[in-house]
N, C-alpha and C positions, 0 to 999 in steps of 0.2 A: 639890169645887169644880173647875171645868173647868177645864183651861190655858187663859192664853193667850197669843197668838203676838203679842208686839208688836214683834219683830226676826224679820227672815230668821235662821232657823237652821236646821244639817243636823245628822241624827240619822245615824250610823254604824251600820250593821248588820253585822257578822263574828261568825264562830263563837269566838274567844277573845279579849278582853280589850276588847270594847264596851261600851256599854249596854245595846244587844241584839243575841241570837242569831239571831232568828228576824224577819223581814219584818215576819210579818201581826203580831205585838206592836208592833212601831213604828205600822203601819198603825193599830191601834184605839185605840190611844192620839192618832194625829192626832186620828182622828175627833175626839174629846170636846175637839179645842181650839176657842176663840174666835179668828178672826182678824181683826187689827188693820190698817185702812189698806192691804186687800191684800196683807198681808204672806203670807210663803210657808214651809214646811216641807218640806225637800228630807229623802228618806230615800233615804242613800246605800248601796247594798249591796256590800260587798267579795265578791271571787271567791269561788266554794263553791257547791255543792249544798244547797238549804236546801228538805228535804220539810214542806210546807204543809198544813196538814187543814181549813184553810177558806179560804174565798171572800173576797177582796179586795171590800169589796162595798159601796155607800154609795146610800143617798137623800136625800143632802143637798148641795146647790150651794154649800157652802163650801169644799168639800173640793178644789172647782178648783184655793185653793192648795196642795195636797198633790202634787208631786213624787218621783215614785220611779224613781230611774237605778240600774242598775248598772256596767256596763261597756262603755263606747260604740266602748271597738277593738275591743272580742270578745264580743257578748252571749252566745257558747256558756262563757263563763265563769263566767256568772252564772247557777242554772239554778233554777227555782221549778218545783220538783215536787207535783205537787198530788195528793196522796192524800186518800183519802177521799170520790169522785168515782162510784163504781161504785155502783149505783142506786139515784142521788138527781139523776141530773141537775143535778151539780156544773160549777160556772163557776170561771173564773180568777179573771179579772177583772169585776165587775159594777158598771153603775150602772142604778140603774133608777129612774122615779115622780121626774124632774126632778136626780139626781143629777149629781156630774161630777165626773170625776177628771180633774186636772191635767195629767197629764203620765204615760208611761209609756215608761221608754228603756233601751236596753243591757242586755236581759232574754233568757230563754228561759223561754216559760211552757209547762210539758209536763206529759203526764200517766204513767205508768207504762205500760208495752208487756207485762207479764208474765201480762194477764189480770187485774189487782186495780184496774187504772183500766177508762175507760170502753173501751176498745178490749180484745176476747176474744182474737182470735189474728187470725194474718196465717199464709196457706198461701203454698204455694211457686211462685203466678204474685203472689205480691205483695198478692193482694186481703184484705180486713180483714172478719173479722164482729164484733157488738158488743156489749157486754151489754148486755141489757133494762133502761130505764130509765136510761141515761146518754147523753140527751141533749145533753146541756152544750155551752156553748162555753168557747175559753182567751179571750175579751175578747168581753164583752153590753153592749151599750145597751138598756136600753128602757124605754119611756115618751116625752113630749114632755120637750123642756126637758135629757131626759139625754143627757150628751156624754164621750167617755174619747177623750183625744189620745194618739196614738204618736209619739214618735220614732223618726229612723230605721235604729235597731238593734235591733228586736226580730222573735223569733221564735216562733211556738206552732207548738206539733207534739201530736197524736195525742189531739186534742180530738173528738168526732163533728161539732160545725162550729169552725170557727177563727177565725174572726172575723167576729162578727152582730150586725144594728143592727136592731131590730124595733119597730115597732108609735109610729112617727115615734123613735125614738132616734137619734141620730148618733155615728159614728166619724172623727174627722179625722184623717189621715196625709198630709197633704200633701205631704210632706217624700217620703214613698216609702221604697222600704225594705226594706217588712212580706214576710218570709217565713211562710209558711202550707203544714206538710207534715203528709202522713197524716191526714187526715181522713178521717168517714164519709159524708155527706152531701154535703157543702158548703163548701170552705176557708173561700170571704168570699161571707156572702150579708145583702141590704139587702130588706127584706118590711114588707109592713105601714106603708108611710108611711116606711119607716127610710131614713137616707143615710151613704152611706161614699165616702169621699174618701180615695186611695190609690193618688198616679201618681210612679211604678209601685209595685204590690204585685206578687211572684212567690208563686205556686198552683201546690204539685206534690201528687200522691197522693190521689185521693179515690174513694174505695169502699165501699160495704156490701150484701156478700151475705151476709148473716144468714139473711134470707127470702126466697131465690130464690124460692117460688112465691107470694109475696105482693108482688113487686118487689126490684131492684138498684137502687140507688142510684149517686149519685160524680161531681162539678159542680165546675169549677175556683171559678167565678162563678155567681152569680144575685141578679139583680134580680125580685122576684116582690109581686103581689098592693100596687101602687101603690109599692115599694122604688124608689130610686136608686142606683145606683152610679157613681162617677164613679173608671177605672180605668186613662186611659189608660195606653200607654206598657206594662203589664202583661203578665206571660208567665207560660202555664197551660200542665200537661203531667199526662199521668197520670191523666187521670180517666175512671172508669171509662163515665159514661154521656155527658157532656158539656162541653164545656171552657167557652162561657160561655151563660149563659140570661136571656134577658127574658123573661116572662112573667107574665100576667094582670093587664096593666097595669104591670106594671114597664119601668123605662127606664133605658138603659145610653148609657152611653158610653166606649165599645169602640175607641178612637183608638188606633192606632198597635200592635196588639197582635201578639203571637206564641202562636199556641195550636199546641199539635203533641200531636195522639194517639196511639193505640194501637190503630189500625186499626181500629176501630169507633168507633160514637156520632157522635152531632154535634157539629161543631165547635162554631159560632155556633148556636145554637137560640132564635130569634125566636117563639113560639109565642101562643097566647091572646092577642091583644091587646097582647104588648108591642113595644115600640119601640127600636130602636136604631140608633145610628150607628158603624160600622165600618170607618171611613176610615182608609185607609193600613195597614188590617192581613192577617196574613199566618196561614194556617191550613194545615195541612196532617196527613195520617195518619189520617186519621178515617175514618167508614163515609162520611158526605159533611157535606164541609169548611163550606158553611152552610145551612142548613132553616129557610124564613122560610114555618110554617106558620098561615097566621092572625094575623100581626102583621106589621110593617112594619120596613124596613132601608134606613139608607143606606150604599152598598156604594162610594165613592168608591176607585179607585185601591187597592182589596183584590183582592189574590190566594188563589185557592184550587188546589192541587196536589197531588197524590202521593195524592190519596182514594181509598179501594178502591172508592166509589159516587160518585156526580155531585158535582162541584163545588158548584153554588149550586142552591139548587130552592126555588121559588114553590109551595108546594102550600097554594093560595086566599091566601096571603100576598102581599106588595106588597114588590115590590125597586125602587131608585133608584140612580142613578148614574152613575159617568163612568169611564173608566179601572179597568175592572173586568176583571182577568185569571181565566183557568181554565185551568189547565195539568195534562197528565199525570195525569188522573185516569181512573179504571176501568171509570164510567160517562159520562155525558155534561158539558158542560160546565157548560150551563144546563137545567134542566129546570123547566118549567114545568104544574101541575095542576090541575086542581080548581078553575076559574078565579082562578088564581093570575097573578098581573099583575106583567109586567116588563119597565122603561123602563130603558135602560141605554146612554150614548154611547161615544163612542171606543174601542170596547171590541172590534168586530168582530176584529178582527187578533190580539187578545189571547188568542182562545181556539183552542187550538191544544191535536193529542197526544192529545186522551181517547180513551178506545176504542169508544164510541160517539159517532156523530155524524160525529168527525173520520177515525175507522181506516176505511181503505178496503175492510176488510170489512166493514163496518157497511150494514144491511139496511134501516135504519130507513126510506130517501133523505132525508133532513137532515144532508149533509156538513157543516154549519157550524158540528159543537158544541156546540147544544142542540135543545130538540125541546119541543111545548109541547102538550097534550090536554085543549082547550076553556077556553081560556086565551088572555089577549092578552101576545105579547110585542114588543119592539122594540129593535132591538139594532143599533146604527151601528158 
């Protein structure tokens, strides 16, 4: 006979003298309840390391009321170690085929670093290779209808992506919050119709050279393949190939951000038909700070500086905007390619310091900080 929940009640998880030890037992035991009137099932987890060997995981939209906090001063308190992840393309958290989990707060969802999780080793510039076959993310959406809300004290770490909404699934964090570190691919990425909501989420660590001669990997952000993301306010650092990406039809919203690289890669990577708006954000350290190749950008009052390559580059891409700085970069300010199109006002006085364009040794004759080859640009 299934329970059922006809009163709010909270289930205690600690290692001695609860009713349970272990999380995922509270969890599957929700599952099978009936809920009454809305009613809710808060499972509360006391401090502790509690190693997990399965998947928080539901297809079922009742489960909305199901609640799981741990520790909302210190979610590194509370820490859900998920073993048994290593190649099976194991998840933390799942909902998928219209499920939805309620709530998830005051947590650290991680996976083991010794090589027995999904991450193989990490050498001594930091970068991460991965076992075959562990995929996974620490929090999945997917399907229509499926939805997993954060609160804002949780952390996932050393998942190959950290938090993914696919194939129309959504993740709501409105609240902000969400730390996302060490990943492979992708800290927070929205594909497939997916949308993630998370202003601000912070994105540090993402790499995968497993198969350098089949591709590097490592993306703060990505919206890809009709995904959303909606991220303002966001700050990405550490990654290895990109700190945020729209693409192929994906569309961001990139307000107010701070990405700082690692002297390569793109900052901003607008490519294949995606779209994004990048107003008031701030990028710097990158091979070049944004590459809006083939998709479109609006670039309001965003600064790009300290890049080892051009600030902003059109290559057949469409840039927009007003108050668009480039500073101190190694190549030019603006560059424009490939009839790559760029309307951009109050901006003229803004670009100043790169080493082409602006350095007076610069051969190019375009002292003005950018330079543009078969391409319309226009710059007030």
């Amino acid at each position: 006979m299934k329970n059922i929940a006809n009163q709010n009640v909270t289930w205690k998880v600690c290692k001695l003298g609860c009713e349970f030890h272990n999380p995922i037992t509270a969890w599957e035991k929700a599952k099978k309840s009936n809920f009454l009137n809305g009613l809710s099932i808060k499972i509360k987890i006391e401090n502790g390391i509690y190693n997990v060997d399965d998947q928080f995981i539901t297809s079922a939209s009742n489960t909305s009321n199901v609640i799981i906090v741990g520790n909302i001063e210190d979610e590194s308190k509370v820490i859900l170690n998920f073993t048994r992840t290593k190649g099976n393309n194991g998840n933390g958290f799942a909902a998928f085929n219209g499920g939805i989990i309620g709530l998830i707060d005051g947590v650290t969802i991680q996976q083991p670093t010794d090589g027995t999780g999904a991450m193989a080793s990490t050498n001594a510039s930091g970068l991460h290779t991965w076992n075959e076959q562990s995929y996974g993310a620490g929090v999945w959406s997917y399907g229509s209808g499926s939805n997993i809300s954060l609160g804002r004290h949780v952390t996932v770490k050393n998942f190959y992506y950290g938090i993914s909404a696919q194939s129309n699934g959504s993740i709501d964090a409105q609240g902000g919050g969400i730390h996302v570190l060490s990943s492979g691919d992708i800290n927070i990425v929205a594909a497939g119709g997916g949308v993630i909501v998370c202003t601000p989420c912070y994105a540090n660590d993402a790499s995968d050279i497993t198969h350098p001669d089949k591709g590097v990997f490592g993306a703060n952000f990505d919206a890809e393949r009709g995904g959303t993301l909606y991220v303002d306010g966001s700050h990405g650092t550490k990654a290895y190939v990109a700190g945020a990406i729209a693409q192929s039809g994906g569309a961001a919203w990139f307000h107010n951000m701070t990405l700082i690289g690692e002297k390569s890669g793109n900052g901003f990577n607008i490519i294949l038909g995606g779209a994004a708006e990048l107003t008031g954000s701030d990028v710097s350290n990158f091979g070049i700070g944004v590459n809006v190749n083939g998709g479109n950008a609006m670039l309001d009052n965003l600064i790009s500086h300290e890049n080892t390559g051009d600030g902003i580059v059109a290559d057949g891409g469409r840039i927009s905007g007003s108050n668009v700085s480039a500073q101190h970069n190694g190549g030019f300010g603006i560059h424009a390619l490939h009839n790559g199109n760029v309307t951009i006002f109050k901006s003229l006085t803004k670009i100043f310091a790169n080493k082409a364009g602006n350095a007076a040794s610069d051969t190019s004759g375009e002292k003005n900080g950018f330079h543009h080859e078969a391409s319309s640009v226009f710059i007030d």
